[in-house]
N, C-alpha and C positions, 0 to 999 in steps of 0.2 A: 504494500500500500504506500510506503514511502515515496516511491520514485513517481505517482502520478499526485503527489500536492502539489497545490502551484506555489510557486515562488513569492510568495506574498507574507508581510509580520504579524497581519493582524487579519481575524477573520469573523463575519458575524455570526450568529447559532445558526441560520438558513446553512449556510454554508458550512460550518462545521458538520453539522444534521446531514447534510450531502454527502460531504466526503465519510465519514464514519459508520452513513446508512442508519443514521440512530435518529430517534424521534428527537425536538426539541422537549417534550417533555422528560423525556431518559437523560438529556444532559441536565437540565434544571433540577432534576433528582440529583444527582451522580454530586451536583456543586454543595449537596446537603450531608452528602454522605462521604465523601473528600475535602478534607478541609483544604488541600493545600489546590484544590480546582477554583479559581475563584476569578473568573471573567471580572474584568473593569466595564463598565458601564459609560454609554455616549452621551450628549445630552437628554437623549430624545428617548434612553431609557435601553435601549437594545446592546445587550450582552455584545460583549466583544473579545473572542479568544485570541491570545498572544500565540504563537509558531510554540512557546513550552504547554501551553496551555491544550495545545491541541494534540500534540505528542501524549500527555499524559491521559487523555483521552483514551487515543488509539489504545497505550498499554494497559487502562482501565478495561476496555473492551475488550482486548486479548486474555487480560487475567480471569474476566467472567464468562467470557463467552468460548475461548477456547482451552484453557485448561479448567473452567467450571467450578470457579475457586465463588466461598461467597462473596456477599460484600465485607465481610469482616475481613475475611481472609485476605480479601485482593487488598485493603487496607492496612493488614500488617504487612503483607510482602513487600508492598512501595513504601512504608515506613523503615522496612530493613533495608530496602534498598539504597536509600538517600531519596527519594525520588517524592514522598513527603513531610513532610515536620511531624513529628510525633505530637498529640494534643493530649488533655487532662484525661481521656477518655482512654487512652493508648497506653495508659501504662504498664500493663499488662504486656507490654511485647515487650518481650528478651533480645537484646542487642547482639549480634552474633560475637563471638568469640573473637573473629580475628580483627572485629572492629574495637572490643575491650584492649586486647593485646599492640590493637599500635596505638592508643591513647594512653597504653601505662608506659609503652616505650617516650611515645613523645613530651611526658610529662617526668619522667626519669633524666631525657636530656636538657631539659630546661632546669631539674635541679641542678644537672652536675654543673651546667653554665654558670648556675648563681656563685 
């Protein structure tokens, strides 16, 4: 799906809704249940998705619709990933290991600098 986006930064929900094949009401969902999906709004009120914004879309879609994950799920996956902020509701997800292990590393080398 990648290689037929157009080339463009910003896009509105019609168009997002096109490329993705998702209703606009599935993204307007998705922005409640994603915190880190969060379209800026034009004057005139019409959602507008950023080129990250529409990416995480796509991988939203993939995580539910193709490997069948729920929304919980697809939620903690893109939480471990980097890919969204962990929120108050998130605390529950376990940070992988090799993400503990280069923050104890990088916080050992800023001791030994001191």
């Amino acid at each position: 799906m990648e290689e037929t986006l157009p080339d463009k930064l910003y896009f509105r929900i019609g168009e997002v809704a096109e490329i993705t094949r998702l209703k606009p009401s599935v993204l307007r969902f998705w922005e409640s249940e994603f915190k880190g999906l969060n379209p800026s709004k034009s004057g005139t009120g019409q959602r507008i998705y950023s080129r990250s914004d529409l990416d995480l879309v796509i991988e939203i879609k993939r995580l539910l619709y193709s490997e069948k994950l729920t929304i919980e799920g697809a939620r903690k996956r893109l939480v471990r990933r980097g890919k969204l902020e962990m929120i108050a509701e998130d605390v529950n997800v376990v940070m992988p290991r090799k993400t503990l292990d280069e923050i104890r590393a990088e916080l050992e080398a800023i001791r030994d600098s001191l």
